[in-house]
ROFIGU-167002 format. One record per residue (C-alpha): residue number from 1; x, y, z. Coordinates in nm, 3 decimals. Layout:
! ROFIGU-167002
<resi:NUM	x:X	y:Y	z:Z>
...
//
This chain:
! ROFIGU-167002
<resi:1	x:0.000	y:0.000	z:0.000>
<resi:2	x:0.244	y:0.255	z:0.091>
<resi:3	x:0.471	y:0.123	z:-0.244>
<resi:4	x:0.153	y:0.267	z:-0.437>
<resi:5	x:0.087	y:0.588	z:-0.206>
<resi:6	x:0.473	y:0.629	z:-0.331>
<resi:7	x:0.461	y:0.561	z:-0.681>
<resi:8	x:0.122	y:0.769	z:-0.729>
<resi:9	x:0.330	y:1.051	z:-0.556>
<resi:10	x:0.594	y:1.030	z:-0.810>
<resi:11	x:0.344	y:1.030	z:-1.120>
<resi:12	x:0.136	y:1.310	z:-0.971>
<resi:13	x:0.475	y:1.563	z:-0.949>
<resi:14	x:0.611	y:1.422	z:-1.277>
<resi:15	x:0.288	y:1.561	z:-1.415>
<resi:16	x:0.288	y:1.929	z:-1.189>
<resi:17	x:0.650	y:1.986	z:-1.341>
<resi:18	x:0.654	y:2.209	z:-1.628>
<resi:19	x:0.785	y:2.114	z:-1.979>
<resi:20	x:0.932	y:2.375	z:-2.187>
<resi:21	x:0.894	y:2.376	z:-2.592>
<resi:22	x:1.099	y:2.626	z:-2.786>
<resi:23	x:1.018	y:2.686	z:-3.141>
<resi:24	x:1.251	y:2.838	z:-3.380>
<resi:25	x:1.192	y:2.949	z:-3.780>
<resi:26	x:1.413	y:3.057	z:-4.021>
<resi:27	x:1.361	y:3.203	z:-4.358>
<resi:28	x:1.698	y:3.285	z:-4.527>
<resi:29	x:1.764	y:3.130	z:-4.832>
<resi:30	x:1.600	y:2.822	z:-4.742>
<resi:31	x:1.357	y:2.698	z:-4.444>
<resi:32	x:1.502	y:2.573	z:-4.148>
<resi:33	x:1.284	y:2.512	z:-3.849>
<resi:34	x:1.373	y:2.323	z:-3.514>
<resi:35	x:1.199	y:2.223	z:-3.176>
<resi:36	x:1.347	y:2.166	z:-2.890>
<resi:37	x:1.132	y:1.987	z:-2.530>
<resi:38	x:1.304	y:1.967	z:-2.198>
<resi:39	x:1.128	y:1.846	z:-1.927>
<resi:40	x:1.293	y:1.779	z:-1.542>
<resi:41	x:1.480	y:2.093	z:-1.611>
<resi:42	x:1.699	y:2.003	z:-1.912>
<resi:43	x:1.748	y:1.588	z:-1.797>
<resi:44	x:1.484	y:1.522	z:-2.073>
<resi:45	x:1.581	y:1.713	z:-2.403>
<resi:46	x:1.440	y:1.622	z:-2.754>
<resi:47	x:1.513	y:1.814	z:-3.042>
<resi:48	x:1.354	y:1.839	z:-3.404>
<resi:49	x:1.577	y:1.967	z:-3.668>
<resi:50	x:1.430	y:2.019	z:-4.032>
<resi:51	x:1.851	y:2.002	z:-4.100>
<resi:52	x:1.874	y:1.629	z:-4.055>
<resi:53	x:1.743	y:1.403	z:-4.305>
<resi:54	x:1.385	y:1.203	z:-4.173>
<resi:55	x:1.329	y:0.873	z:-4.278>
<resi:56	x:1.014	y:0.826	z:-4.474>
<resi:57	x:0.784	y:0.579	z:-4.382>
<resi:58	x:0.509	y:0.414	z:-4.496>
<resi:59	x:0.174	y:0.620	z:-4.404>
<resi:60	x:-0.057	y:0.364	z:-4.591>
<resi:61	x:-0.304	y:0.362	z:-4.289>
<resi:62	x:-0.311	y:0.727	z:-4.223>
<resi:63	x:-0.546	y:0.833	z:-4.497>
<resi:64	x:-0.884	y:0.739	z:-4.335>
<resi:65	x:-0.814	y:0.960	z:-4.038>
<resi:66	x:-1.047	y:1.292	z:-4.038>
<resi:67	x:-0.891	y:1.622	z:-4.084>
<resi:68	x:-0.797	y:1.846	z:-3.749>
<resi:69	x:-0.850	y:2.166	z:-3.673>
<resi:70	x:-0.494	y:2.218	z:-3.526>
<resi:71	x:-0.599	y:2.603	z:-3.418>
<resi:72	x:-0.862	y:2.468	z:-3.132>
<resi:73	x:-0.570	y:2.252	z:-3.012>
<resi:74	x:-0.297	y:2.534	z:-3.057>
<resi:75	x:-0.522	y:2.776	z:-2.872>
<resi:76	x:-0.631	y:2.523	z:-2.555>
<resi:77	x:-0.221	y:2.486	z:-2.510>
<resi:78	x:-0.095	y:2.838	z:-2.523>
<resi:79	x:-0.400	y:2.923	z:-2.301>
<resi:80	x:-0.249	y:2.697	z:-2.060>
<resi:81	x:0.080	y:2.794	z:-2.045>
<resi:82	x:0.276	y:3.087	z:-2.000>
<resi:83	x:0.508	y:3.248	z:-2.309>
<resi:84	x:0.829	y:3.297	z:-2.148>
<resi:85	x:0.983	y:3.457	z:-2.480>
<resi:86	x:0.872	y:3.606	z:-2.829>
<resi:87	x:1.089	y:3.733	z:-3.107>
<resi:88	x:1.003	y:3.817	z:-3.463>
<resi:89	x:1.253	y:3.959	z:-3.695>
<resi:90	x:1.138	y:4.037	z:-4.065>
<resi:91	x:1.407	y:4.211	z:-4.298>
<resi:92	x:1.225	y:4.267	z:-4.630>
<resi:93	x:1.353	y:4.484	z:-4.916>
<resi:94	x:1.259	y:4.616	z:-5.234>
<resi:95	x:1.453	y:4.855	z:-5.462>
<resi:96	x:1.107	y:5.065	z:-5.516>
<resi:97	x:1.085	y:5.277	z:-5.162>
<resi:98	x:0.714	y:5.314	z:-5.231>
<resi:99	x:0.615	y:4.964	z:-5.255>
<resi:100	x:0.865	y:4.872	z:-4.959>
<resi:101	x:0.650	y:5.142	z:-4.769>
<resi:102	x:0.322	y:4.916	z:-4.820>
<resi:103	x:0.475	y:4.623	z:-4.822>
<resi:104	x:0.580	y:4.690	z:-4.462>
<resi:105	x:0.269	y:4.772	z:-4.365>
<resi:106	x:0.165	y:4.484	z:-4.490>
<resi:107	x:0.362	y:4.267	z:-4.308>
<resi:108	x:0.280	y:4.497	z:-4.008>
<resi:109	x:-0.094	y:4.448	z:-3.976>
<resi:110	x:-0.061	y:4.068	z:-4.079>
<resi:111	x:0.187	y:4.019	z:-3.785>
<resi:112	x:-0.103	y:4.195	z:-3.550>
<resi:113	x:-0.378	y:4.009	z:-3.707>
<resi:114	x:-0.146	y:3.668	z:-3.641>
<resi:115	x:-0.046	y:3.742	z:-3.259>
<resi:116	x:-0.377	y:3.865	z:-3.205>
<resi:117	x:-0.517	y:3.526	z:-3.323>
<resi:118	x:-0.327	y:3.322	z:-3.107>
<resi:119	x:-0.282	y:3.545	z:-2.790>
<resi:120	x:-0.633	y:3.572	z:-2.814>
<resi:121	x:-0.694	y:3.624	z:-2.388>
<resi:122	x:-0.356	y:3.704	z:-2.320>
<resi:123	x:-0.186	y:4.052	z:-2.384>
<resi:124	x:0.212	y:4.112	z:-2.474>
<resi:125	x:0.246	y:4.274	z:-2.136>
<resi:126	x:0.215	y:3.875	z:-1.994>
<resi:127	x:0.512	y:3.789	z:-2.242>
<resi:128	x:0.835	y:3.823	z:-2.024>
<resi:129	x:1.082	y:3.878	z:-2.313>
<resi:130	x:0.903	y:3.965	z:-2.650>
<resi:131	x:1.068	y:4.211	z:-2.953>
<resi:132	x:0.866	y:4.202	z:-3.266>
<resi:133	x:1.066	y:4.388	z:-3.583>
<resi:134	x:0.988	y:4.476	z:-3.929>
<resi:135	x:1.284	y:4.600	z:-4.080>
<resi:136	x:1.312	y:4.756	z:-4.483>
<resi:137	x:1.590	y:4.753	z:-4.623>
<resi:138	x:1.637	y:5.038	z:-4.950>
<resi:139	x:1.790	y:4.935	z:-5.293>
<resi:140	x:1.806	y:4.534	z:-5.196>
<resi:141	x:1.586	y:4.277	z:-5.310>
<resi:142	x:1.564	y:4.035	z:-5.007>
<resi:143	x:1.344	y:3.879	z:-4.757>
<resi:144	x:1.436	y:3.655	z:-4.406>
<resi:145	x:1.196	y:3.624	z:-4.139>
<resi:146	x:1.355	y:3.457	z:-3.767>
<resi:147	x:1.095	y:3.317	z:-3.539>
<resi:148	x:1.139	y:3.210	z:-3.201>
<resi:149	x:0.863	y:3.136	z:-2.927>
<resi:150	x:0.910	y:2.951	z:-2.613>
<resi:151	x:0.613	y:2.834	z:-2.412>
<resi:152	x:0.674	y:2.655	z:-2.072>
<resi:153	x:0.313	y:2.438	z:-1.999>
<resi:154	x:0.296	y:2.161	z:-1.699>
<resi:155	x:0.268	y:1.799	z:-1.867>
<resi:156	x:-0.075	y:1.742	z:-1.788>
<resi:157	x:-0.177	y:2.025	z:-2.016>
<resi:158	x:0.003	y:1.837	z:-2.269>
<resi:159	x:-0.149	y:1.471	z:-2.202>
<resi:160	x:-0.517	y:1.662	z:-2.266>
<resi:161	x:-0.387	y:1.814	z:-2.568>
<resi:162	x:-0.315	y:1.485	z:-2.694>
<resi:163	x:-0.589	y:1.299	z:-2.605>
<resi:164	x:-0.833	y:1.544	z:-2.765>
<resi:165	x:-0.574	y:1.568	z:-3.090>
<resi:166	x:-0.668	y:1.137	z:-3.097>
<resi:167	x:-0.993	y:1.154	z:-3.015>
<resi:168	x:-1.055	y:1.433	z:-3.302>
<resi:169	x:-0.834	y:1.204	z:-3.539>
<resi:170	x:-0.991	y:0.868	z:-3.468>
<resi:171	x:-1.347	y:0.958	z:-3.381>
<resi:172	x:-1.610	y:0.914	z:-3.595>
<resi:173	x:-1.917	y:1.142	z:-3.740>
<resi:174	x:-2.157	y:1.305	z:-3.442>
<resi:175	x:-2.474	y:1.090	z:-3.599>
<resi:176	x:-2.266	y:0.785	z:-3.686>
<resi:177	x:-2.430	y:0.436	z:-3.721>
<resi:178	x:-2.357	y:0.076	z:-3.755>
<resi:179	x:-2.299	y:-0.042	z:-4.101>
<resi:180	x:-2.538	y:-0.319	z:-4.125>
<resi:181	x:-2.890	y:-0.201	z:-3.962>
<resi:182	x:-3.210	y:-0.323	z:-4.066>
<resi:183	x:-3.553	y:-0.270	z:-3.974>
<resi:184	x:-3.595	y:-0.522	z:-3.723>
<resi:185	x:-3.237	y:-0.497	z:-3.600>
<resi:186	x:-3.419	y:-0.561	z:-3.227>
<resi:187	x:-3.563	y:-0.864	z:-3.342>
<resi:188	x:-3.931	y:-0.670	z:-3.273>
<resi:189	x:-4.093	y:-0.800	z:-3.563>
//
């Protein structure tokens, strides 16, 4: 008994400790993205690097799967945790100054539009390190954009995410029946 009390101890802080997931884009000449999740304060550390070659394998089951709305799932996770750090860095240029004037704009309002999307309740004030830049450049033809966003969530928060991302993938329709019914499935007559 006290063997369990113990070992449901251990599970139960496991899950209160708080996993951190850093996301970083780059748009140079090429895409580059990676992830990186620690959890137990850097003992656990996976990374994700669009750099190394993946291994393709053989999806041939995947394709009767229903689509997901990945926004509802995004927005349930960064509700539950807490942005420790958001940077944004877009260099455009354009040899015309007056369409690199609109252009920034542009890229301005969309960048509002996009953190207003997904920090729907929050505000930037709750972001403890955040620096958002749009720079033009004159009499160059060039474009990079550097993203980096690191959200620290407890594991728990991360377990429901994935249970509702399988239940949305696997389940079926909201008025879904058995294949074969027939009028007197019941055996009433």
């Amino acid at each position: 008994m006290i063997i369990l009390v113990i070992i449901l101890f251990i599970i139960l802080v496991l899950l209160i400790l708080p996993l951190k997931i850093k996301f970083y884009y780059e748009f140079t000449d090429s895409s580059k993205y990676k992830i990186t999740i620690t959890y137990l304060f850097g003992l656990i550390k996976k990374e994700i690097d669009s750099t190394e070659k993946e291994k393709k394998e053989n999806r041939r089951g995947l394709t009767n799967f229903r689509k997901i709305d990945a926004y509802e799932l995004l927005r349930y996770f960064v509700d539950k945790g807490k942005i420790e750090r958001l940077f944004l860095n877009v260099k455009i240029g354009l040899k015309d100054p007056f369409l690199l004037g609109i252009l920034g704009g542009l890229i301005w309002s969309i960048t509002s539009f996009i953190f207003g999307l997904i920090l729907r309740d929050k505000t930037l004030e709750e972001v403890k390190e955040k620096e958002i830049m749009v720079t033009p450049l004159f009499n160059q033809d060039i474009f990079q954009l550097f993203f980096l966003c690191i959200i620290k969530a407890k594991f728990v928060y991360i377990i429901i995410v994935y249970f509702r991302f399988v239940k949305k993938r696997k389940g079926g329709e909201i008025f879904a029946r058995t294949s074969h019914r027939r009028f007197n499935e019941n055996y009433n007559g």
